[in-house]
C-alpha positions in Angstrom: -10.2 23.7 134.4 -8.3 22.3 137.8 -9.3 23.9 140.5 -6.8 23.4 143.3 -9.1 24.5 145.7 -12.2 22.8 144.8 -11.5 20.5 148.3 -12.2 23.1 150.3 -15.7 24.2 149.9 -16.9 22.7 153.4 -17.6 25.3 155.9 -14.4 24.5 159.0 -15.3 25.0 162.8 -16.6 24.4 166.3 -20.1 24.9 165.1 -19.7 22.0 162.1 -19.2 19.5 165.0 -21.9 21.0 167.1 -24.8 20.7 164.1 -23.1 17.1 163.3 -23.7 16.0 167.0 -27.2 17.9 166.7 -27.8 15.5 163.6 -26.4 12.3 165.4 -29.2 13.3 168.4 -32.0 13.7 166.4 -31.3 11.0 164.3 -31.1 8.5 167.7 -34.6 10.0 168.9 -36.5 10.0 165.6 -35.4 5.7 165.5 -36.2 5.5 169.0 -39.6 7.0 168.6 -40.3 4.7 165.8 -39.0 1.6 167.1 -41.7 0.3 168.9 -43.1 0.3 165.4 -40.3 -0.7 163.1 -38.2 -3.2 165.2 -35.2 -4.6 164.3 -36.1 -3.8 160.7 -33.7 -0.8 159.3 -32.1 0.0 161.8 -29.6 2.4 159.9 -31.3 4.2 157.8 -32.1 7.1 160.1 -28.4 7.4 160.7 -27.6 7.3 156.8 -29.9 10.2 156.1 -28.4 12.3 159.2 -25.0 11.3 157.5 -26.2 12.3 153.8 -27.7 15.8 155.6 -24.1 16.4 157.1 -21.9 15.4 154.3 -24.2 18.3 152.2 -24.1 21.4 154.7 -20.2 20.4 156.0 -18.6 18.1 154.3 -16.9 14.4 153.9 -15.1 14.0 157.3 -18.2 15.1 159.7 -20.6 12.9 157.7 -17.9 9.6 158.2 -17.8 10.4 161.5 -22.0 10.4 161.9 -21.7 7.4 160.1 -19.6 5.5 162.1 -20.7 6.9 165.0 -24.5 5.5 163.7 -23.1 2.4 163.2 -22.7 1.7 166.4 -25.9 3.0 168.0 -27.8 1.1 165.5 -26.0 -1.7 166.5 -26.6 -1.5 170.1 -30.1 -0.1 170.4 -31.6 -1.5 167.1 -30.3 -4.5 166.6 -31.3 -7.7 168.8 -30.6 -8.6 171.3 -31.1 -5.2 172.2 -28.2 -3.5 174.9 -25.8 -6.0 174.2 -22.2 -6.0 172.0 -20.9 -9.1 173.0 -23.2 -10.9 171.3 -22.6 -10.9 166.8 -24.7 -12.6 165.2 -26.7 -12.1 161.5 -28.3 -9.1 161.9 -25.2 -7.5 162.8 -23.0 -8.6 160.1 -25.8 -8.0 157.9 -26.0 -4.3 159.1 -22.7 -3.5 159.5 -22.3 -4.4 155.5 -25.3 -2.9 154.4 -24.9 0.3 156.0 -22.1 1.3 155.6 -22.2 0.5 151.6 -25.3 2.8 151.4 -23.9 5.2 153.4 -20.7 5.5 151.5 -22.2 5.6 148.6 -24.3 8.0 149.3 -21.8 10.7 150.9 -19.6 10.3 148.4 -21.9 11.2 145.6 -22.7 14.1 147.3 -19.6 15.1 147.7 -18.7 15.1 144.3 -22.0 17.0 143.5 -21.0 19.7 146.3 -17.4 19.8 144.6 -18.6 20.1 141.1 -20.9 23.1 142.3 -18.1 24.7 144.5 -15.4 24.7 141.1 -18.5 26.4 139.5 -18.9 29.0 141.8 -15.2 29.9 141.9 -15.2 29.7 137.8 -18.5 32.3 137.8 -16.8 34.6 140.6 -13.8 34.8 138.2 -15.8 35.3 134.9 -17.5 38.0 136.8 -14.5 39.5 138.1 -12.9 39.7 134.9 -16.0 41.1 133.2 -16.0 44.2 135.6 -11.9 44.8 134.5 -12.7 44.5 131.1 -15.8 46.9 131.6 -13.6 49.3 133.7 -11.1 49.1 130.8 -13.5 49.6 128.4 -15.3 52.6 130.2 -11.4 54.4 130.6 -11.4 54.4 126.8 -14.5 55.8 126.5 -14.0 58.7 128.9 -10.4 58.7 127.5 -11.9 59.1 123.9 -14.4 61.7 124.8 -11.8 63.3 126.6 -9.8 63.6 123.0 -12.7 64.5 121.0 -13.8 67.4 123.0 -10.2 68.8 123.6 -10.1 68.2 119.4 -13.3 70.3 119.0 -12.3 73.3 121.7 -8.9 73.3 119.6 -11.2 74.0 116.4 -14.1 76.4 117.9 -11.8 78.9 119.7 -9.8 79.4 116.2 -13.1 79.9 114.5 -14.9 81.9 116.8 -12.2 83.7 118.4 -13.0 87.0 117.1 -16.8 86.5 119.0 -15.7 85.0 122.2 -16.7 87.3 125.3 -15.1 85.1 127.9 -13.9 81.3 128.9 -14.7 79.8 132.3 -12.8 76.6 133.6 -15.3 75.1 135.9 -14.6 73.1 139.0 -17.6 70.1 139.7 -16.2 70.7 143.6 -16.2 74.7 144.2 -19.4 76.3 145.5 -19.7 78.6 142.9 -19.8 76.1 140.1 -16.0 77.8 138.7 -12.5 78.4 139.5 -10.8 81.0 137.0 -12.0 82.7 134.0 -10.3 84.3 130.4 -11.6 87.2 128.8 -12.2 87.1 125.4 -11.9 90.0 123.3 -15.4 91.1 123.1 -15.0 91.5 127.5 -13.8 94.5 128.0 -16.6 96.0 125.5 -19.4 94.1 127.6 -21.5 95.8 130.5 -20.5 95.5 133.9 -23.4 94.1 135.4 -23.8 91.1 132.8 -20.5 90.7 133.5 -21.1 90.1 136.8 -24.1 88.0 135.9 -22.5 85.6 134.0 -19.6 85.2 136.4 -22.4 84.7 139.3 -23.9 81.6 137.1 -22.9 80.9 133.8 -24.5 77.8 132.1 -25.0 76.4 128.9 -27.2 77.5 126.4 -28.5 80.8 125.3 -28.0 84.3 126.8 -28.5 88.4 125.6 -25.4 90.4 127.0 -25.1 94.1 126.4 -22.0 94.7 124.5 -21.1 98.4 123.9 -20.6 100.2 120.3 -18.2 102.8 119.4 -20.8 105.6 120.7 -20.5 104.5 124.1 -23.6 102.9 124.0 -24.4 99.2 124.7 -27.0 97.2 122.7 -28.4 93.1 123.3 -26.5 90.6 121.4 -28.0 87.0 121.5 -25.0 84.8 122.7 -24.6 81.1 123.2 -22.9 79.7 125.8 -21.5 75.5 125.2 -19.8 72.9 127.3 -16.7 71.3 126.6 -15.2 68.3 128.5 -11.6 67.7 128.2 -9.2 65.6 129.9 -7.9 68.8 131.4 -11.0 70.1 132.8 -14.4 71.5 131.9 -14.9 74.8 129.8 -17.6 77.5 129.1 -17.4 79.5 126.5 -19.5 82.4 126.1 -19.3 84.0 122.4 -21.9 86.1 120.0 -24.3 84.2 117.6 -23.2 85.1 114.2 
């Protein structure tokens, strides 16, 4: 895959130069600190690793420009004679081929390292954005199909149990009382007012005993189940007698 923006995984700023200069510094003390014991031997190599550092936190054109810039410190402190540039002799020629070689080499493997991780990331970050769509997508058709399933199986119970239906609740997830309207069933109007009230109060799923009045004017327990169903309209209770 060609990713156009594979170029641009180096962090862009003031504070790239500032950590670059930082490098360049530190690199000039830690070969002046050992240069009483090293000499005129490797000169550059300080300056190469401060160069390999920036080229792999900030990218190519900071790292050339430590490099070059290293070039010519080693050159004038490092080299002999020491404090002087009009003088060019071996050791600078050698140096000034050496070094840079190295150096180049060595940047611009790391770059393509840095670039080959970068097209990774940006592949993995769009594999995982497309897996969350496609499990979006694929948790919409479940709730979808649930939706249909339940609506399917209210559509069958209230056929079959309509005679034994007392009453049907919507209920609303977001209203205090747990419901927002209510449909008597047939079996209502015979039930006592006080489980009536009950039920409206806090009806839940599962099993209840109502008091449902016979043709004497008296009212006797009936075991009654109350069940859930989940629709794409809504969620229903529907409170009917155990047959």
């Amino acid at each position: 895959m060609n990713i156009q923006n594979v170029r641009r995984w180096a962090p862009r700023g003031k504070r790239v130069w500032l950590f670059s200069a930082l490098a360049l510094c530190v690199a000039s003390a830690v070969r002046l600190a050992l240069h009483p014991f090293l000499g005129p031997v490797m000169p550059g190599v300080a300056f190469a690793i401060a160069a390999a550092m920036v080229e792999y936190f900030f990218g190519l054109i900071p790292a050339l420009t430590v490099m070059l810039l290293g070039l010519g410190i080693a050159d004038f402190l490092f080299v002999p004679p020491y404090g002087q540039i009009d003088v060019v002799n071996r050791a600078d020629i050698m140096l000034a081929i050496s070094y840079p070689l190295v150096t180049l080499f060595t940047i611009t493997l790391i770059e393509r390292l840095r670039r080959a991780q970068f097209s990774a990331e940006l592949i993995a970050a769009v594999a995982m954005s497309r897996y969350e769509m496609l499990l979006r997508a694929d948790n919409e058709r479940a709730l979808s199909r649930r939706a249909v399933d339940e609506t399917h199986r209210l559509i069958r119970h209230l056929p079959h149990y309509h005679d034994a239906i007392i009453l049907l609740q919507a209920v609303d997830r977001n209203a205090a009382q747990g419901a927002k309207e209510m449909a008597p069933g047939r079996l209502f109007t015979d039930a006592h007012p006080d489980d009536i009230e009950r039920l409206q109060r806090g009806l839940q799923p599962g099993r209840h005993r109502v008091r449902i009045g016979s043709g004497d004017g008296a009212h006797k327990l009936v075991d009654c189940i109350c069940e859930r169903f989940t629709t794409h309209a809504g969620e229903f209770l529907i409170l009917r007698t155990v047959e």
